[in-house]
TORMAR-436842 format. One record per residue: x, y, z of N, C-alpha, C in turn; residue in one letter. Coordinates in steps of 0.05 Angstrom, whole numbers, padded with zeros to 5 digits, always signed. Layout:
! TORMAR-436842
XYZXYZXYZA;...
***
This chain:
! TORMAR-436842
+00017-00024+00000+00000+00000+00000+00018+00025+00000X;+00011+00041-00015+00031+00065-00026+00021+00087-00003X;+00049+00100+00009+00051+00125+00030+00046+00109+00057X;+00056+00084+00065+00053+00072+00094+00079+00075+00106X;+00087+00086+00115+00114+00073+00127+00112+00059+00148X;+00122+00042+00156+00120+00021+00174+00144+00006+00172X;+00162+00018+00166+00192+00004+00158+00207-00001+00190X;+00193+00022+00210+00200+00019+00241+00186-00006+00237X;+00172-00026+00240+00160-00043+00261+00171-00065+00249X;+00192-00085+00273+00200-00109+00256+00193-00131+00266X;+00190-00154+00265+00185-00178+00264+00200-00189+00285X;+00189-00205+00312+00197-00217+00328+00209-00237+00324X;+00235-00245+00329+00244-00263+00320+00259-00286+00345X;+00276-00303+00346+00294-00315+00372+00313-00295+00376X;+00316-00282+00354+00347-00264+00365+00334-00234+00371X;+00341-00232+00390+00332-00206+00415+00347-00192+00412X;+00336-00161+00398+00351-00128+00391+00339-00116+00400X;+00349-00089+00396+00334-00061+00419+00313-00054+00404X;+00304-00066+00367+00293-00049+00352+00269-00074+00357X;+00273-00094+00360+00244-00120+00364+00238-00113+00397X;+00245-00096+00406+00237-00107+00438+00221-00072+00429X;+00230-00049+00415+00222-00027+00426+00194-00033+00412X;+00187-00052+00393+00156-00049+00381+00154-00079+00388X;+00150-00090+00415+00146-00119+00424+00118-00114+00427X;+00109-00094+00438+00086-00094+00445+00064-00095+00422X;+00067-00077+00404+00045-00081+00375+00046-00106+00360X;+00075-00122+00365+00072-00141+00357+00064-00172+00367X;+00064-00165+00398+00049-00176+00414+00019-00189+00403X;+00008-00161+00408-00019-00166+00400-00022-00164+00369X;-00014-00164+00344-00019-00175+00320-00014-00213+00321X;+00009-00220+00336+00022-00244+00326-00004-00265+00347X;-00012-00263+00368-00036-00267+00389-00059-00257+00378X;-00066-00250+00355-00092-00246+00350-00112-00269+00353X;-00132-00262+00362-00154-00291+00364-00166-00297+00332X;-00169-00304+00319-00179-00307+00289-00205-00323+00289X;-00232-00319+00295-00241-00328+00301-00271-00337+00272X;-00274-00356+00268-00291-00366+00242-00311-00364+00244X;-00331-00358+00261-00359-00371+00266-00375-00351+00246X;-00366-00328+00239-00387-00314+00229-00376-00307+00196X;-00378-00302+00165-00377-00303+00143-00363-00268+00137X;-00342-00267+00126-00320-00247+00125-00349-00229+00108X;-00354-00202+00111-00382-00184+00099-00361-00187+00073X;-00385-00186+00051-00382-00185+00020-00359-00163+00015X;-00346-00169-00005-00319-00151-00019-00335-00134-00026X;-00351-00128-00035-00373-00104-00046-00387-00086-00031X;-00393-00096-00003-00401-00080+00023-00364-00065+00028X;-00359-00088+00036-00332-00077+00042-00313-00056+00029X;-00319-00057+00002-00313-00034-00009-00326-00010-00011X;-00355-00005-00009-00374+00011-00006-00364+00026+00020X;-00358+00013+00048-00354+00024+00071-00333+00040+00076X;-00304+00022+00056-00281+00045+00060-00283+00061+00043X;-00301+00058+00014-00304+00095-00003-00312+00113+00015X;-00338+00106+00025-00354+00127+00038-00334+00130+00069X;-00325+00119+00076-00309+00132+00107-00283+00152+00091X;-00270+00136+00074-00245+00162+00061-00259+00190+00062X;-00284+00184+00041-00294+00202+00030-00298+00225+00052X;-00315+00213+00074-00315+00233+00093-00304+00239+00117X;-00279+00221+00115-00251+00229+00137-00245+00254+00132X;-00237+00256+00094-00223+00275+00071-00238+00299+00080X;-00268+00297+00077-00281+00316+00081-00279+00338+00116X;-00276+00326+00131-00260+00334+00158-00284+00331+00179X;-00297+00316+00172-00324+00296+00195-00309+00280+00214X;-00316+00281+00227-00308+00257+00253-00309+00241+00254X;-00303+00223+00263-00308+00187+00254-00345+00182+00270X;-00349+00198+00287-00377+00192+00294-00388+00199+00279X;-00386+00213+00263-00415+00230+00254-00409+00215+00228X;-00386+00206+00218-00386+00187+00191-00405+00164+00195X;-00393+00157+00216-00409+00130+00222-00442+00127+00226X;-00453+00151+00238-00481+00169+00233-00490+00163+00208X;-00477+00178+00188-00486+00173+00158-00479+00149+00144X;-00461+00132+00151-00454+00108+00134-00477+00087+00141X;-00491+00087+00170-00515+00070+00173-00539+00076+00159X;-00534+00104+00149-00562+00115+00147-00559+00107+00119X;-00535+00099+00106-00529+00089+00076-00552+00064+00073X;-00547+00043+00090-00556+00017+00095-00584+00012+00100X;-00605-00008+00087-00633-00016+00087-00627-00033+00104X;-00617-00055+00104-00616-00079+00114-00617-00083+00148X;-00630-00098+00153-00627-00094+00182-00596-00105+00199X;-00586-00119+00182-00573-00135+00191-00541-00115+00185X;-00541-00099+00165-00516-00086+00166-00523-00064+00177X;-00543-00054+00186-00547-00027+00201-00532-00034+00222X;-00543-00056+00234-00534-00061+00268-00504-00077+00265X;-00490-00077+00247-00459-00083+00242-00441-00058+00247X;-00457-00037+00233-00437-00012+00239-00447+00003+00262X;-00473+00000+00267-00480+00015+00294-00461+00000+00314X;-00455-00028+00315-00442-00044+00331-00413-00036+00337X;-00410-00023+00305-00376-00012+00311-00380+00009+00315X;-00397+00030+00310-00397+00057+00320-00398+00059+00346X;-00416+00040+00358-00412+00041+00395-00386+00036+00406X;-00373+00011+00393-00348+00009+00400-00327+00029+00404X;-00322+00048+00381-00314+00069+00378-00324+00091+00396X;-00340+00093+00405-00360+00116+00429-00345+00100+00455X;-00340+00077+00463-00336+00069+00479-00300+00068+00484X;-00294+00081+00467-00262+00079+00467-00236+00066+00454X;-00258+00046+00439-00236+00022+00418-00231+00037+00402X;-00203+00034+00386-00195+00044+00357-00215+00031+00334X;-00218+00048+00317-00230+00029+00290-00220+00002+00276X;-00188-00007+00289-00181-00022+00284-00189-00046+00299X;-00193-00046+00326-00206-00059+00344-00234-00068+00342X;-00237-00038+00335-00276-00049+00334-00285-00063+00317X;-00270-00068+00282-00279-00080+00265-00276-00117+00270X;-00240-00115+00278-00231-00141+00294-00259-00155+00315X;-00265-00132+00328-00286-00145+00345-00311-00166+00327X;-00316-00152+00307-00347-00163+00291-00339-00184+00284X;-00315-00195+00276-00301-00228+00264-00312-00223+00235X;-00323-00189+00213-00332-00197+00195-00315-00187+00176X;-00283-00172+00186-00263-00162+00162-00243-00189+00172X;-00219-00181+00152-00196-00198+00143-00180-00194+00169X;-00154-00207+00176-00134-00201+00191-00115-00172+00175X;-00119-00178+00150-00102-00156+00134-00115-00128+00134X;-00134-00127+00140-00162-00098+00140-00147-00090+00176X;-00155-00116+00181-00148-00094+00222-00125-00081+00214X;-00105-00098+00211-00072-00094+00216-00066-00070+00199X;-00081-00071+00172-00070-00049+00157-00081-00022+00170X;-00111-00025+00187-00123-00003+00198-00110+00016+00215X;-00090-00017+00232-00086-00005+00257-00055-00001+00255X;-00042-00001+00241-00022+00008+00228-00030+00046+00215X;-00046+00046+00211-00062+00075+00197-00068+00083+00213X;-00079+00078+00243-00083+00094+00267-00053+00100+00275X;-00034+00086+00281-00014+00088+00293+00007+00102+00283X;+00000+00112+00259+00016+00130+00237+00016+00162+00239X;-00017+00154+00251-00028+00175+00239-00039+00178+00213X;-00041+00167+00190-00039+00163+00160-00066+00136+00157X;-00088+00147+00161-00114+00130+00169-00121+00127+00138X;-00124+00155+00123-00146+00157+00101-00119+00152+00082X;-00098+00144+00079-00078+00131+00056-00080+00099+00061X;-00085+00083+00078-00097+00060+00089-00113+00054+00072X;-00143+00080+00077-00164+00065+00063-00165+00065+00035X;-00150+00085+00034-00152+00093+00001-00132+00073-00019X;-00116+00050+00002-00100+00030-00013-00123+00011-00008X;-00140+00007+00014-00157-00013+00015-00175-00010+00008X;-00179+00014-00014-00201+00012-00040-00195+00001-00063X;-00178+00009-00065-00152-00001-00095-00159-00034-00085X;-00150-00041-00061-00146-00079-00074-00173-00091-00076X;-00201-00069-00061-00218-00082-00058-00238-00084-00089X;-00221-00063-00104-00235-00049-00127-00223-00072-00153X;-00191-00071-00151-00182-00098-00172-00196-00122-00162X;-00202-00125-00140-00200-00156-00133-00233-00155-00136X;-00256-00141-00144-00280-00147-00144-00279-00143-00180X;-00263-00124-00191-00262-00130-00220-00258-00145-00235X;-00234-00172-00219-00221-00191-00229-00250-00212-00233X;-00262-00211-00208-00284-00233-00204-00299-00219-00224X;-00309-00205-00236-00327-00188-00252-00320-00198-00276X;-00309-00205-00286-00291-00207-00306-00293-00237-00306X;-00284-00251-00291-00292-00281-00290-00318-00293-00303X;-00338-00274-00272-00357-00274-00286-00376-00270-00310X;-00368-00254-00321-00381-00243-00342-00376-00267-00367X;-00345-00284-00365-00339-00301-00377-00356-00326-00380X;-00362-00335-00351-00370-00363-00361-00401-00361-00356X;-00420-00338-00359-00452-00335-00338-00461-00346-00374X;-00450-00348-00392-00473-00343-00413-00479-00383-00412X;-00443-00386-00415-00447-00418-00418-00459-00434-00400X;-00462-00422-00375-00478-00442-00350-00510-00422-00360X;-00510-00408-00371-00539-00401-00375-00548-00419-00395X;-00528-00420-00411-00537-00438-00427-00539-00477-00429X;-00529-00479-00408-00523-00505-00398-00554-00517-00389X;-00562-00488-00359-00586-00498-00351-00608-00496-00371X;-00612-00479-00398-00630-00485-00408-00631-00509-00430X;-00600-00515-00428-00612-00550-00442-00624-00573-00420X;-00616-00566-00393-00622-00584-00370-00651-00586-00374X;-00666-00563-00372-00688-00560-00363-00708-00570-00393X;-00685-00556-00423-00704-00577-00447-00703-00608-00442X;-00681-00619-00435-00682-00644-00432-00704-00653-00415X;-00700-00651-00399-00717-00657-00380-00747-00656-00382X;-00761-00630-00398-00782-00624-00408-00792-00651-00428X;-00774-00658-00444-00769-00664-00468-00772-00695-00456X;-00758-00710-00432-00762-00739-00426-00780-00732-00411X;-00792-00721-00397-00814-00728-00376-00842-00725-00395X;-00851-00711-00415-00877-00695-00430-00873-00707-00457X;-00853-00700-00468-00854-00706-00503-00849-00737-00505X;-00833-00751-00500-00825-00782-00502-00848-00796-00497X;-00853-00790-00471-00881-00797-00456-00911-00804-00481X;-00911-00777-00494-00938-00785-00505-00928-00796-00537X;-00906-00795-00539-00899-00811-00560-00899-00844-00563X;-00897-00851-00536-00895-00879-00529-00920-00890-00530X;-00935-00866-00518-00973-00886-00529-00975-00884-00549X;-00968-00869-00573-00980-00873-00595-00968-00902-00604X;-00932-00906-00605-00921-00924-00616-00935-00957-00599X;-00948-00953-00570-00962-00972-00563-00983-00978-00587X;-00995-00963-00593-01018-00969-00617-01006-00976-00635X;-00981-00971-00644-00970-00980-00672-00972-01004-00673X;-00958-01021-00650-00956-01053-00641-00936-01059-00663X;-00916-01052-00669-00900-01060-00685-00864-01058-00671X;-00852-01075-00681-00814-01069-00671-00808-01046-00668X;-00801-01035-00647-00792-00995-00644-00754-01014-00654X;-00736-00994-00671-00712-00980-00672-00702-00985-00645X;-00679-00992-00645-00659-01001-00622-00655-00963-00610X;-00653-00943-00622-00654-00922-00613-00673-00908-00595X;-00700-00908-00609-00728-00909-00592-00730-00922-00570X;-00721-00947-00564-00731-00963-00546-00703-00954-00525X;-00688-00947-00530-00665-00938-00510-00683-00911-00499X;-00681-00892-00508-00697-00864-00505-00722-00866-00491X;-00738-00886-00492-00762-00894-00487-00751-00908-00455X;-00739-00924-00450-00728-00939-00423-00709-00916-00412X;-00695-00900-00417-00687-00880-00400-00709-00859-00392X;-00732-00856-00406-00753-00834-00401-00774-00848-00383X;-00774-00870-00378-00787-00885-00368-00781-00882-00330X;-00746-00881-00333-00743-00878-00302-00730-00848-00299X;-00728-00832-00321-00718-00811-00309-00726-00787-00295X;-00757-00788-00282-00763-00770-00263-00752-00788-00238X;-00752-00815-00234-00749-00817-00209-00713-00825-00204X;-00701-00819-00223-00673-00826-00229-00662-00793-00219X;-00679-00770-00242-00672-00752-00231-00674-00735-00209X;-00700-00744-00191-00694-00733-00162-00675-00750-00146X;-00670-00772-00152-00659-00780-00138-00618-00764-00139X;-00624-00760-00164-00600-00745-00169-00599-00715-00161X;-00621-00704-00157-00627-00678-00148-00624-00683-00109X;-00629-00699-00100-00628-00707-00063-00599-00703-00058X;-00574-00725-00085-00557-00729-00078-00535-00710-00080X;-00549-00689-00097-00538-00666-00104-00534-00643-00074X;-00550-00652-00064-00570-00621-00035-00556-00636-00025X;-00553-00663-00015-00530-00674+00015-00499-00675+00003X;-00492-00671-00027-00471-00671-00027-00458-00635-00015X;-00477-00616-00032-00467-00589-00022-00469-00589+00006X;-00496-00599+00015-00485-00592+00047-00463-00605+00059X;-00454-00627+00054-00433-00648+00052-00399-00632+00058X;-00397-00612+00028-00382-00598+00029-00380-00578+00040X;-00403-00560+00048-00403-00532+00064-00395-00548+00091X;-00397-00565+00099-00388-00579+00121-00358-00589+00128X;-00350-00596+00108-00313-00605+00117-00302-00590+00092X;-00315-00566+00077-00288-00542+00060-00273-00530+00070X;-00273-00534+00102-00241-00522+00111-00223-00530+00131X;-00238-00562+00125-00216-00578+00127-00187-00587+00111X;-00170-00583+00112-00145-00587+00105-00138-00608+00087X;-00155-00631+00097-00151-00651+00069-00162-00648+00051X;-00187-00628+00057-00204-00637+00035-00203-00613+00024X;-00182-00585+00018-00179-00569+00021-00156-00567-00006X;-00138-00589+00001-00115-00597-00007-00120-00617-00040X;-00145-00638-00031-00145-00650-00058-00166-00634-00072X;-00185-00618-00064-00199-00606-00086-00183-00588-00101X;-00161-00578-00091-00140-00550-00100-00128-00567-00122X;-00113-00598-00109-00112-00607-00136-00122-00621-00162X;-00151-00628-00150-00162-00633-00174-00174-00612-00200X;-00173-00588-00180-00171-00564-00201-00158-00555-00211X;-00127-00558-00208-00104-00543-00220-00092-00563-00240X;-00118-00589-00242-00110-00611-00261-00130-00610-00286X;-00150-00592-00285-00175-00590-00302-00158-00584-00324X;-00159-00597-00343-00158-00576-00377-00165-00546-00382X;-00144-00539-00385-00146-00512-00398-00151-00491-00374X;-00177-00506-00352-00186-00482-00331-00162-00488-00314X;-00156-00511-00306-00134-00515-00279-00108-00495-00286X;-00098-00476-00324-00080-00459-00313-00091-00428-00304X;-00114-00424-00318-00130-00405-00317-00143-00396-00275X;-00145-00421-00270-00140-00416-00236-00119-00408-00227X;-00101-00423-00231-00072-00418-00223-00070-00388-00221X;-00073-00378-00250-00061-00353-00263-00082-00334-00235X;-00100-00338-00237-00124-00323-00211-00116-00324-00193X;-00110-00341-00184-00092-00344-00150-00057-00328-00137X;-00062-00335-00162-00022-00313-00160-00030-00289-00170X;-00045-00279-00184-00057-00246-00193-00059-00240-00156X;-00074-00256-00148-00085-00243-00125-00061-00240-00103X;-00048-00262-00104-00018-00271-00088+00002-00238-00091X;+00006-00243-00127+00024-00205-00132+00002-00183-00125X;-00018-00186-00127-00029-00154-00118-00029-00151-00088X;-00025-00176-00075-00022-00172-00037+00004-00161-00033X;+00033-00174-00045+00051-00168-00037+00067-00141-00055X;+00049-00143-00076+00056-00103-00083+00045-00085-00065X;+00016-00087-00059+00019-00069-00039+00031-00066-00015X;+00035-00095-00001+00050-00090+00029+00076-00081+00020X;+00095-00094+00000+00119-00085-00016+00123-00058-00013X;+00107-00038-00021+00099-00013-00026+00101+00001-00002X;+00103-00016+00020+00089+00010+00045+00107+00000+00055X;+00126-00016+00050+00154-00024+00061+00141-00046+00082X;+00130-00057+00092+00127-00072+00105+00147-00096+00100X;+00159-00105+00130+00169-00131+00134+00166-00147+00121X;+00183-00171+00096+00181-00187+00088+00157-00204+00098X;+00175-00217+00123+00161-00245+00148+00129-00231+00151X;+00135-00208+00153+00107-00201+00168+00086-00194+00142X;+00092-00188+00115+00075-00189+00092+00068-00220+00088X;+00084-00233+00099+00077-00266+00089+00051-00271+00103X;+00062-00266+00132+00044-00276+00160+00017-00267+00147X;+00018-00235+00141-00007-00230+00137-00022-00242+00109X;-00012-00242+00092-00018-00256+00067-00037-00279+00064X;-00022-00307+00089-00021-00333+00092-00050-00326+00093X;-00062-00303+00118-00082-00303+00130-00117-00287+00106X;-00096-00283+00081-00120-00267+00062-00136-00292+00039X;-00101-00312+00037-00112-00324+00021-00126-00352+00024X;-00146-00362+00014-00154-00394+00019-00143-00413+00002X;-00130-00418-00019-00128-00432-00043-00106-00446-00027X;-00105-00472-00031-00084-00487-00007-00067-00492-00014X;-00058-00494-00037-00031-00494-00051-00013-00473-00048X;-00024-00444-00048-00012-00425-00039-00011-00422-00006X;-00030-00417+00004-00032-00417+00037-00013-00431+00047X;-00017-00463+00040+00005-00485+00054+00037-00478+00039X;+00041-00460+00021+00072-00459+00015+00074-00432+00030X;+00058-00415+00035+00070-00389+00048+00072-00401+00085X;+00063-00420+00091+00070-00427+00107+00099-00437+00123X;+00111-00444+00097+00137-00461+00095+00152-00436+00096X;+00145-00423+00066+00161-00405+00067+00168-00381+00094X;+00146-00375+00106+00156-00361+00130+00170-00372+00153X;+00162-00404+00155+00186-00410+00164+00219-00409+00152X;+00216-00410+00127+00243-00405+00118+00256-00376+00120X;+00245-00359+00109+00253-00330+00119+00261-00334+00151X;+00244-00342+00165+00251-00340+00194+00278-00348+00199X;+00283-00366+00186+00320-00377+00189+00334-00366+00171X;+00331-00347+00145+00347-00343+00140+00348-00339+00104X;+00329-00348+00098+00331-00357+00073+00315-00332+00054X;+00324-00334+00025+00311-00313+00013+00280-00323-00001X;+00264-00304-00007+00244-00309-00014+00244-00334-00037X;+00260-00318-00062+00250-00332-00083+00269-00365-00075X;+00286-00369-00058+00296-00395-00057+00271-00415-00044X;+00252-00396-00021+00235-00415-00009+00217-00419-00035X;+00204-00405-00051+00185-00403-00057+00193-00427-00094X;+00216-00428-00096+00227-00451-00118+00222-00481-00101X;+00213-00486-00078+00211-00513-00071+00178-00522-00073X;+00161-00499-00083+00135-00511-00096+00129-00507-00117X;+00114-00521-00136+00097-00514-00163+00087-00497-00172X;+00069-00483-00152+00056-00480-00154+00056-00450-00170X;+00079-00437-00161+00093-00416-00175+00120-00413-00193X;+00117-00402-00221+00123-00417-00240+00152-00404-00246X;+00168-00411-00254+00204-00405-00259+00205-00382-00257X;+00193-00368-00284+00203-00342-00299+00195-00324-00269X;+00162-00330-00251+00159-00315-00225+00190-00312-00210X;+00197-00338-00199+00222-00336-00184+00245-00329-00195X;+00243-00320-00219+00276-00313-00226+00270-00281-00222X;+00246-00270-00232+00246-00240-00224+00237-00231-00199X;+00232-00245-00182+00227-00248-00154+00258-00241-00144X;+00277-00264-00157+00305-00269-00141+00318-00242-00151X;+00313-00229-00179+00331-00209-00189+00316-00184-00174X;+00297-00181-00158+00279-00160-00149+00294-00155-00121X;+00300-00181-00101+00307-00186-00074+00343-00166-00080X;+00349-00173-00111+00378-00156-00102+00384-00139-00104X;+00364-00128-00116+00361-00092-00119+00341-00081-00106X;+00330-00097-00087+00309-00083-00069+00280-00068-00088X;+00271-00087-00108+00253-00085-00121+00226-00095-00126X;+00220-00108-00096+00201-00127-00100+00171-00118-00098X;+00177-00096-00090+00138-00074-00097+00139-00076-00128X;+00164-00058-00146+00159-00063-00174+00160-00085-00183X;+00167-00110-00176+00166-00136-00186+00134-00147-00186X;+00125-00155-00168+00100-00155-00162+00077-00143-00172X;+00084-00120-00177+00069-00099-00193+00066-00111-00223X;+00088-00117-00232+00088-00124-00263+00078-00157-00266X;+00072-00175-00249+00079-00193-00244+00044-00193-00240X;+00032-00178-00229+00002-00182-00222-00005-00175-00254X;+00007-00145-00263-00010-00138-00287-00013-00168-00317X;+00017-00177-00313+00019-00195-00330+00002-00221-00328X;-00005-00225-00300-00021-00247-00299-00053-00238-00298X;-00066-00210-00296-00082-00201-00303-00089-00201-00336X;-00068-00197-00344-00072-00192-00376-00080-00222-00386X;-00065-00244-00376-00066-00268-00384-00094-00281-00383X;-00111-00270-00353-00137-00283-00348-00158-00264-00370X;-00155-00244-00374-00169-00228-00384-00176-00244-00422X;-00143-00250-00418-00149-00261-00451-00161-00288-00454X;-00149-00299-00436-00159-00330-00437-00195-00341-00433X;-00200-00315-00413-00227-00318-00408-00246-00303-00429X;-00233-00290-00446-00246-00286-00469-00241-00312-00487X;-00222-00317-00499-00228-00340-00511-00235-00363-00507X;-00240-00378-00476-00259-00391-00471-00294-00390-00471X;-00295-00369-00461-00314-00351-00472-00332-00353-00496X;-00307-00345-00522-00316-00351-00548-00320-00383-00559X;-00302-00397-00546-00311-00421-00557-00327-00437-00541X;-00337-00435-00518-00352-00450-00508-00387-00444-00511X;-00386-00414-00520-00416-00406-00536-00418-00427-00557X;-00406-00433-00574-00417-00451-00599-00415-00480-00583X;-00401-00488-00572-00395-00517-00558-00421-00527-00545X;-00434-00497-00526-00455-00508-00517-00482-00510-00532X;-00480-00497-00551-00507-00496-00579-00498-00524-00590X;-00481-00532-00596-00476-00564-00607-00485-00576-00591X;-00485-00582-00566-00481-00600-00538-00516-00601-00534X;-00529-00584-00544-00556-00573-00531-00574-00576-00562X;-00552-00579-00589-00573-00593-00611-00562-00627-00610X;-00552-00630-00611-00546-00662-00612-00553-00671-00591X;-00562-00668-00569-00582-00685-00548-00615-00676-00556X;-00611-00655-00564-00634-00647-00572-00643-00667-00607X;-00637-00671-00619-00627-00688-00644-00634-00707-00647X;-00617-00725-00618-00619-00756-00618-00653-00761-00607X;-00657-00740-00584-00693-00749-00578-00710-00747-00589X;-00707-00725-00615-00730-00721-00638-00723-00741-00659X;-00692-00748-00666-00691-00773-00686-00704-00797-00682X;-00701-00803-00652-00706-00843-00634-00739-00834-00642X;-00751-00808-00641-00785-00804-00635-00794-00811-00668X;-00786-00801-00686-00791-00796-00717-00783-00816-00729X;-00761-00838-00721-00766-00860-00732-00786-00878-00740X;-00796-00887-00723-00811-00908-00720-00836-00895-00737X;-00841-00865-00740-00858-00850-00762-00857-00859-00786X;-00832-00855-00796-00817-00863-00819-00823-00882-00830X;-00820-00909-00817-00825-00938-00818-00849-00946-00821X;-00871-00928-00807-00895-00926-00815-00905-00924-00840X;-00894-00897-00842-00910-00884-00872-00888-00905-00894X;-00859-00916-00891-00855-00936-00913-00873-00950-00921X;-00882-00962-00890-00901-00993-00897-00926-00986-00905X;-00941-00959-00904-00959-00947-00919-00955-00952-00947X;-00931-00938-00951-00934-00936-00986-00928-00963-01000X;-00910-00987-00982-00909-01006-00993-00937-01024-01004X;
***
């Protein structure tokens, strides 16, 4: 985050100096934070809404009460009215804003720390105004995602729902007439006809197993194993498993350009990092890696003992660490892997529109061919 200094606060380490003992105490309570899960981090979109409008009227020379006055009065919902009234009391009661948000369990570890780093500066509204910037790329990135694949799952569910129309209603009254025919149905027909036969009770049954599998997963997704093989059965998908990748390290360089930027501690950009991202491939190597810094080691050497991040990263990583360049490394390093998803998800994009019009006439095809046969065969034996 650009204009932080924080180059005073260093990282507790085994070896005991006058400069880790004089900031023991801030780092006390960062490294002891309670991190607590029970309640759902508020939407990147609220969250960005909250730090425009507080810059906006820090800048303006309002008080943090009377901001907080109007930022509720922003809010319909009952449920985020009484979120910020919750921290506005806090704040009436004496907590820093960095505290009070920590209190709700509904921002990041990286939102307190960077806050309360911005109280302690003095330098509050350059804080938020970096924690608009990541909140602003990182909701555009997903915007952009989205916009990519909404047509083809739009278009997915409306072949679901022709199919389905199509075996439960159309097959159906086709089968009484060919009862009246009383003649041999086509090895096609009679397949079409025996799948339509069980597929309402085939398909709820597939619809039940669908509802206990999601709840299934909202239940052990942050667990560790299961955390670990879904990361890699995605980073093994065709075509999408690099296109994730490429999303996960965008997000990886836009964390450590900004902390980069505000000079923040190596160890202590990691620590906080570990704590923004979920993707377990990354999480579980920033893990390692901060233990490695801790003894000694340079970034890009820890960070060459996983996959997961790819050569050309670590060679400009390692040429960044020797000229003390690693805000501008990062920087170029996010844009490049921005540029990459931007293209890729257009051209997936383009070809998966026609893929799913094929996919959605040739099932569509084979149920009106298996039906029109046995027509066919009719009107032959007519004219014969």
């Amino acid at each position: 985050m650009s204009g932080i200094d924080i180059s005073t606060i260093k990282y507790q380490t085994r070896i005991s100096t006058p400069e880790i003992v004089k900031h023991n105490s801030l780092l006390k309570r960062f490294l002891n934070l309670n991190i607590k899960f029970g309640k759902r981090l508020l939407p990147n979109k609220k969250r960005l809404n909250f730090y425009t409008d507080l810059h906006a009227l820090l800048i303006s020379g309002i008080d943090i009460k009377t901001a907080f006055d109007l930022i509720v009065d922003n809010y319909n919902k009952k449920d985020d009215r009484q979120l910020f009234t919750t921290i506005q009391k806090s704040i009436i009661h004496g907590a820093g804003l960095s505290e009070a948000l920590e209190q709700t369990c509904r921002f990041s570890i990286y939102e307190y720390y960077s806050i309360k780093i911005g109280e302690e500066t003095g330098r509050l509204q350059e804080v938020l105004r970096d924690l608009i910037q990541y909140f602003t790329k990182k909701i555009e990135q997903q915007r952009k995602l989205t916009n990519a694949f909404s047509y083809p799952v739009i278009v997915l569910l409306t072949a679901m729902v022709a199919i389905y129309f199509m075996m439960n209603f159309i097959v159906p009254m086709f089968q009484d007439v060919f009862q009246r025919y009383g003649k041999e149905l086509p090895a096609l027909t009679k397949l079409v006809i025996r799948i339509s036969r069980g597929f309402s009770t085939y398909f709820f049954i597939f619809l039940v197993m669908t509802i206990l599998f999601i709840l299934l997963v909202r239940f052990i997704r942050n667990k560790q194993w299961y955390r670990r093989i879904i990361s890699n059965l995605l980073l093994h998908i065709p075509v999408f498993g690099k296109l994730i990748r490429k999303v996960h390290l965008s997000r990886f360089c836009l964390a450590m350009e900004l902390l980069m930027s505000s000079h923040t501690p190596l160890l202590q950009a990691v620590h906080l990092i570990k704590k923004m991202i979920s993707f377990y491939p990354i999480s579980h190597s920033l893990d390692n890696i901060q233990e490695d810094i801790l003894h000694g080691k340079s970034l890009h050497e820890s960070m060459s003992n996983f996959k997961i991040y790819d050569r050309r990263m670590i060679s400009l990583i390692k040429v960044a660490e020797e000229v003390n360049q690693l805000d501008k490394v990062f920087e170029r390093l996010k844009d490049q892997y921005n540029s990459e998803i931007e293209y890729q998800t257009g051209i997936i994009s383009t070809i998966m529109e026609p893929l799913m019009i094929i996919f959605i006439g040739i099932f569509v095809g084979i149920i009106l061919i298996s039906m029109y046969l046995p027509m066919f065969q009719l009107s032959s034996g007519f004219g014969s």
